[in-house]
C-alpha positions as CSV (number, residue, x, y, z in Angstrom):
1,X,13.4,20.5,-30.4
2,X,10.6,18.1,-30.9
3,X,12.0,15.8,-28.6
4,X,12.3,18.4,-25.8
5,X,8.8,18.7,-26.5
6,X,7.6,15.7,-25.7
7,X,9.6,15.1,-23.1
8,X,8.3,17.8,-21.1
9,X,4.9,17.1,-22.2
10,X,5.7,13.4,-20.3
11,X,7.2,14.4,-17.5
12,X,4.4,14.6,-15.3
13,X,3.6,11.3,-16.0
14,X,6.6,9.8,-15.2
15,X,7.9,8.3,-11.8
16,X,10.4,9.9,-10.2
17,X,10.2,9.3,-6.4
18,X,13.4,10.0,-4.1
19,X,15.5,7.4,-2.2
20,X,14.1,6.7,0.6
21,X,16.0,5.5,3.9
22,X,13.2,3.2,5.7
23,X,10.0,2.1,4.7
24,X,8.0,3.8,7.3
25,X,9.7,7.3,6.1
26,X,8.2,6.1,2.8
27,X,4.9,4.9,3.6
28,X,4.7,8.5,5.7
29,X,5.0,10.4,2.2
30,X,3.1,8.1,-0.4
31,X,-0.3,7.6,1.9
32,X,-1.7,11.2,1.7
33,X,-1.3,10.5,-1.9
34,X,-3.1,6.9,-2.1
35,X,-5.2,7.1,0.8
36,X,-7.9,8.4,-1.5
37,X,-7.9,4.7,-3.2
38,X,-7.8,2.6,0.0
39,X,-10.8,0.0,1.2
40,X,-13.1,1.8,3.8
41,X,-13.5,-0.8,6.0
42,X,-12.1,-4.2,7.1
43,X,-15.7,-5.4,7.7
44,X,-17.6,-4.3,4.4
45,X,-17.6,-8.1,2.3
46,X,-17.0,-9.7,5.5
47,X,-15.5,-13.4,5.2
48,X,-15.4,-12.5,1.4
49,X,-13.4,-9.3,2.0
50,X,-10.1,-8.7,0.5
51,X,-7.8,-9.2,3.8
52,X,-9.3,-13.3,3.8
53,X,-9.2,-13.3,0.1
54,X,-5.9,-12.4,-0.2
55,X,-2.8,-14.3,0.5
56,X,-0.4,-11.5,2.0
57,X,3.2,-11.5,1.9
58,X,4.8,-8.9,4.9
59,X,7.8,-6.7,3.8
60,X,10.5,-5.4,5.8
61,X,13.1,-2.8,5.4
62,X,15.5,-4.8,7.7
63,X,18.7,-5.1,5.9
64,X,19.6,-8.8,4.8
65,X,16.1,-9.9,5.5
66,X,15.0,-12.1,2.9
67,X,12.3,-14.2,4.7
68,X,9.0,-14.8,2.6
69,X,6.9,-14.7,5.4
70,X,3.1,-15.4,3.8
71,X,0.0,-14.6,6.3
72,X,-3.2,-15.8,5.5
73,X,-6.1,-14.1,7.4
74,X,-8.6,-16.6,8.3
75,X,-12.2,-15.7,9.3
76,X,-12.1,-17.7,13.0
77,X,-9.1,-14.7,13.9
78,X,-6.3,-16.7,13.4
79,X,-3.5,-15.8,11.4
80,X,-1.6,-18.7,9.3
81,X,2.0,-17.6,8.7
82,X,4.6,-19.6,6.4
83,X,8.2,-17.7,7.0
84,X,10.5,-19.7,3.7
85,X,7.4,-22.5,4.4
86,X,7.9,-23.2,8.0
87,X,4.3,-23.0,9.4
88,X,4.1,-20.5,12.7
89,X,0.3,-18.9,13.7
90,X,-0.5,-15.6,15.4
91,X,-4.1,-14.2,16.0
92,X,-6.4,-10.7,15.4
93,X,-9.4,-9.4,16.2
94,X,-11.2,-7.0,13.7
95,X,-12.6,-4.0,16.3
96,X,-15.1,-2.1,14.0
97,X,-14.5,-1.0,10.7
98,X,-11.0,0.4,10.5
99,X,-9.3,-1.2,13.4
100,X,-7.7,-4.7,14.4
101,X,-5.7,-6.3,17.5
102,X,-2.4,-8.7,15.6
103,X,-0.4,-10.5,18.0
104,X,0.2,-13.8,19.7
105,X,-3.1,-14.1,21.8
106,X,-5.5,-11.3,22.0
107,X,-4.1,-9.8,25.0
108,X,-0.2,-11.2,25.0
109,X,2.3,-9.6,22.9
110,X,-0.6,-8.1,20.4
111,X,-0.9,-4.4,19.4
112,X,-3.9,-2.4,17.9
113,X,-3.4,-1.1,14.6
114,X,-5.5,1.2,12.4
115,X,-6.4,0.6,8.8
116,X,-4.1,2.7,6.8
117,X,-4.7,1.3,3.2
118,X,-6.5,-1.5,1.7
119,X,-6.9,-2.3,-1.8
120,X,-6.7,-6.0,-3.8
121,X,-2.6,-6.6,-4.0
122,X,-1.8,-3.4,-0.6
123,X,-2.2,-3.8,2.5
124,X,-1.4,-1.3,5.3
125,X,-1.9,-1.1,9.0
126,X,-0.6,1.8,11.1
127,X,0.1,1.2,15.0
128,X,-2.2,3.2,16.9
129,X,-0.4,5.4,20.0
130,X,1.9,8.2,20.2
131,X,4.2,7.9,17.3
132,X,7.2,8.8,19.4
133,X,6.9,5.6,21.1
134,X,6.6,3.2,18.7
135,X,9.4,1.6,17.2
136,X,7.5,-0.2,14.0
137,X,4.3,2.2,13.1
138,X,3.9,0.2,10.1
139,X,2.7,-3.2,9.1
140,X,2.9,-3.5,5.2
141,X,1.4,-6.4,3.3
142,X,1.8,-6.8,-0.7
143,X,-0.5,-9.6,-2.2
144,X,1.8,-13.1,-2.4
145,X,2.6,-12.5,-6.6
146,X,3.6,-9.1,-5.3
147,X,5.4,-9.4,-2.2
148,X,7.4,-12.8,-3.1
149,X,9.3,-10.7,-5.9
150,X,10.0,-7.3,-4.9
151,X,11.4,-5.2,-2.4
152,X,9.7,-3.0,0.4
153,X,10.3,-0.1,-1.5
154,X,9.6,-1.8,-5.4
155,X,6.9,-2.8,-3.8
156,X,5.4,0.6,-2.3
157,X,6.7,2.2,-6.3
158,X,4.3,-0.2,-7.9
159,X,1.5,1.3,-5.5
160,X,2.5,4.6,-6.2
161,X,2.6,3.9,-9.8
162,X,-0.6,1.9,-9.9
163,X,-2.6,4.7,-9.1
164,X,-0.7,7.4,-10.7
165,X,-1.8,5.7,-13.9
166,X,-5.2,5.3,-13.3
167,X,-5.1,9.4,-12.8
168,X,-3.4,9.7,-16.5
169,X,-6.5,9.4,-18.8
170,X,-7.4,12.6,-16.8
171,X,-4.4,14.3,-16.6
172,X,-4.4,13.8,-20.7
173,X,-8.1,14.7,-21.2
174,X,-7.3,18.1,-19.5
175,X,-4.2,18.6,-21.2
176,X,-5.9,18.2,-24.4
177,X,-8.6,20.3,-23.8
178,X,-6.3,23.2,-22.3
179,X,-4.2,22.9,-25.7
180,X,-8.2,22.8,-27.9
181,X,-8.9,25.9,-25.8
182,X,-5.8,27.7,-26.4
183,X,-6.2,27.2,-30.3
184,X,-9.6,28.2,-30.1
185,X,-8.5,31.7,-28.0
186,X,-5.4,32.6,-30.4
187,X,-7.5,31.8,-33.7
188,X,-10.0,34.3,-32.2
């Protein structure tokens, strides 16, 4: 009995999220719920913003792709890439605070994406357009400790879980006080 108890008393603190089939399906259902957490703006810190700071590791859903392909956002727009430690470069301009052109030049083979989510080991951009033209909508970074050891969807579990926990001290508190409340009513 008392460990039915507490098990229900847990369970909203524990991570259950479905299987999901791609990662943009499951970047589509954890953003509303992180969004709140995310960087405002690309440009706030400037050079010493997180998106220079940070070495970023891109994930992919593709199946058998096990590339670590490292990007490291430098302040001149050029993009340093290591794919397994082969050196490649790609470029990106930073348009205002929430938007930024990735591609090969500015204007060859580059898109413009939209600042999705931004936070010291995330990073999400979403391809602006009409969705039912674009094949890739997202572009998910994890910070390099991050990124080099889990999968797209570990990965995107740790962010849901990272800030699921911050919300627990809270969740707790107001648990605790409905159950100091309730005493206080039925003693009454």
């Amino acid at each position: 009995m008392e460990e039915r108890l507490l098990d229900k008393i847990a369970e909203p603190f524990n991570l259950n999220l479905p299987e999901y089939t791609s990662m943009e399906q499951m970047i589509d259902e954890i953003l509303p719920v992180v969004k709140q957490f995310s960087e405002n703006s690309l440009e706030d810190k400037g050079e010493d913003g997180l998106l220079f700071k940070v070495n970023w590791v891109k994930m992919s859903d593709q199946p058998g792709y096990t590339v670590v392909s490292l990007h490291a956002f430098q302040p001149g727009g050029e993009i340093r890439i290591a794919n397994d430690g082969a050196m490649d470069v790609s470029s990106f301009k930073i348009l205002g605070a929430k938007r930024i052109i990735i591609g090969d030049s500015m204007y060859r083979n580059s898109f413009l994406y939209e600042l999705a989510f931004l936070d010291n080991d995330f990073l999400i951009f979403k391809r602006h357009g009409n969705e039912a033209n674009i094949q890739d909508k997202y572009l998910f970074y994890c910070s390099e400790p991050i990124g080099s050891r889990l999968t797209w969807d570990e990965a995107l579990e740790k962010l849901v879980g990272k800030y699921r926990d911050n919300q627990m001290p809270w969740l707790l508190i107001l648990f605790v006080l409905i159950v100091v409340i309730a005493v206080i009513v039925y003693l009454r």
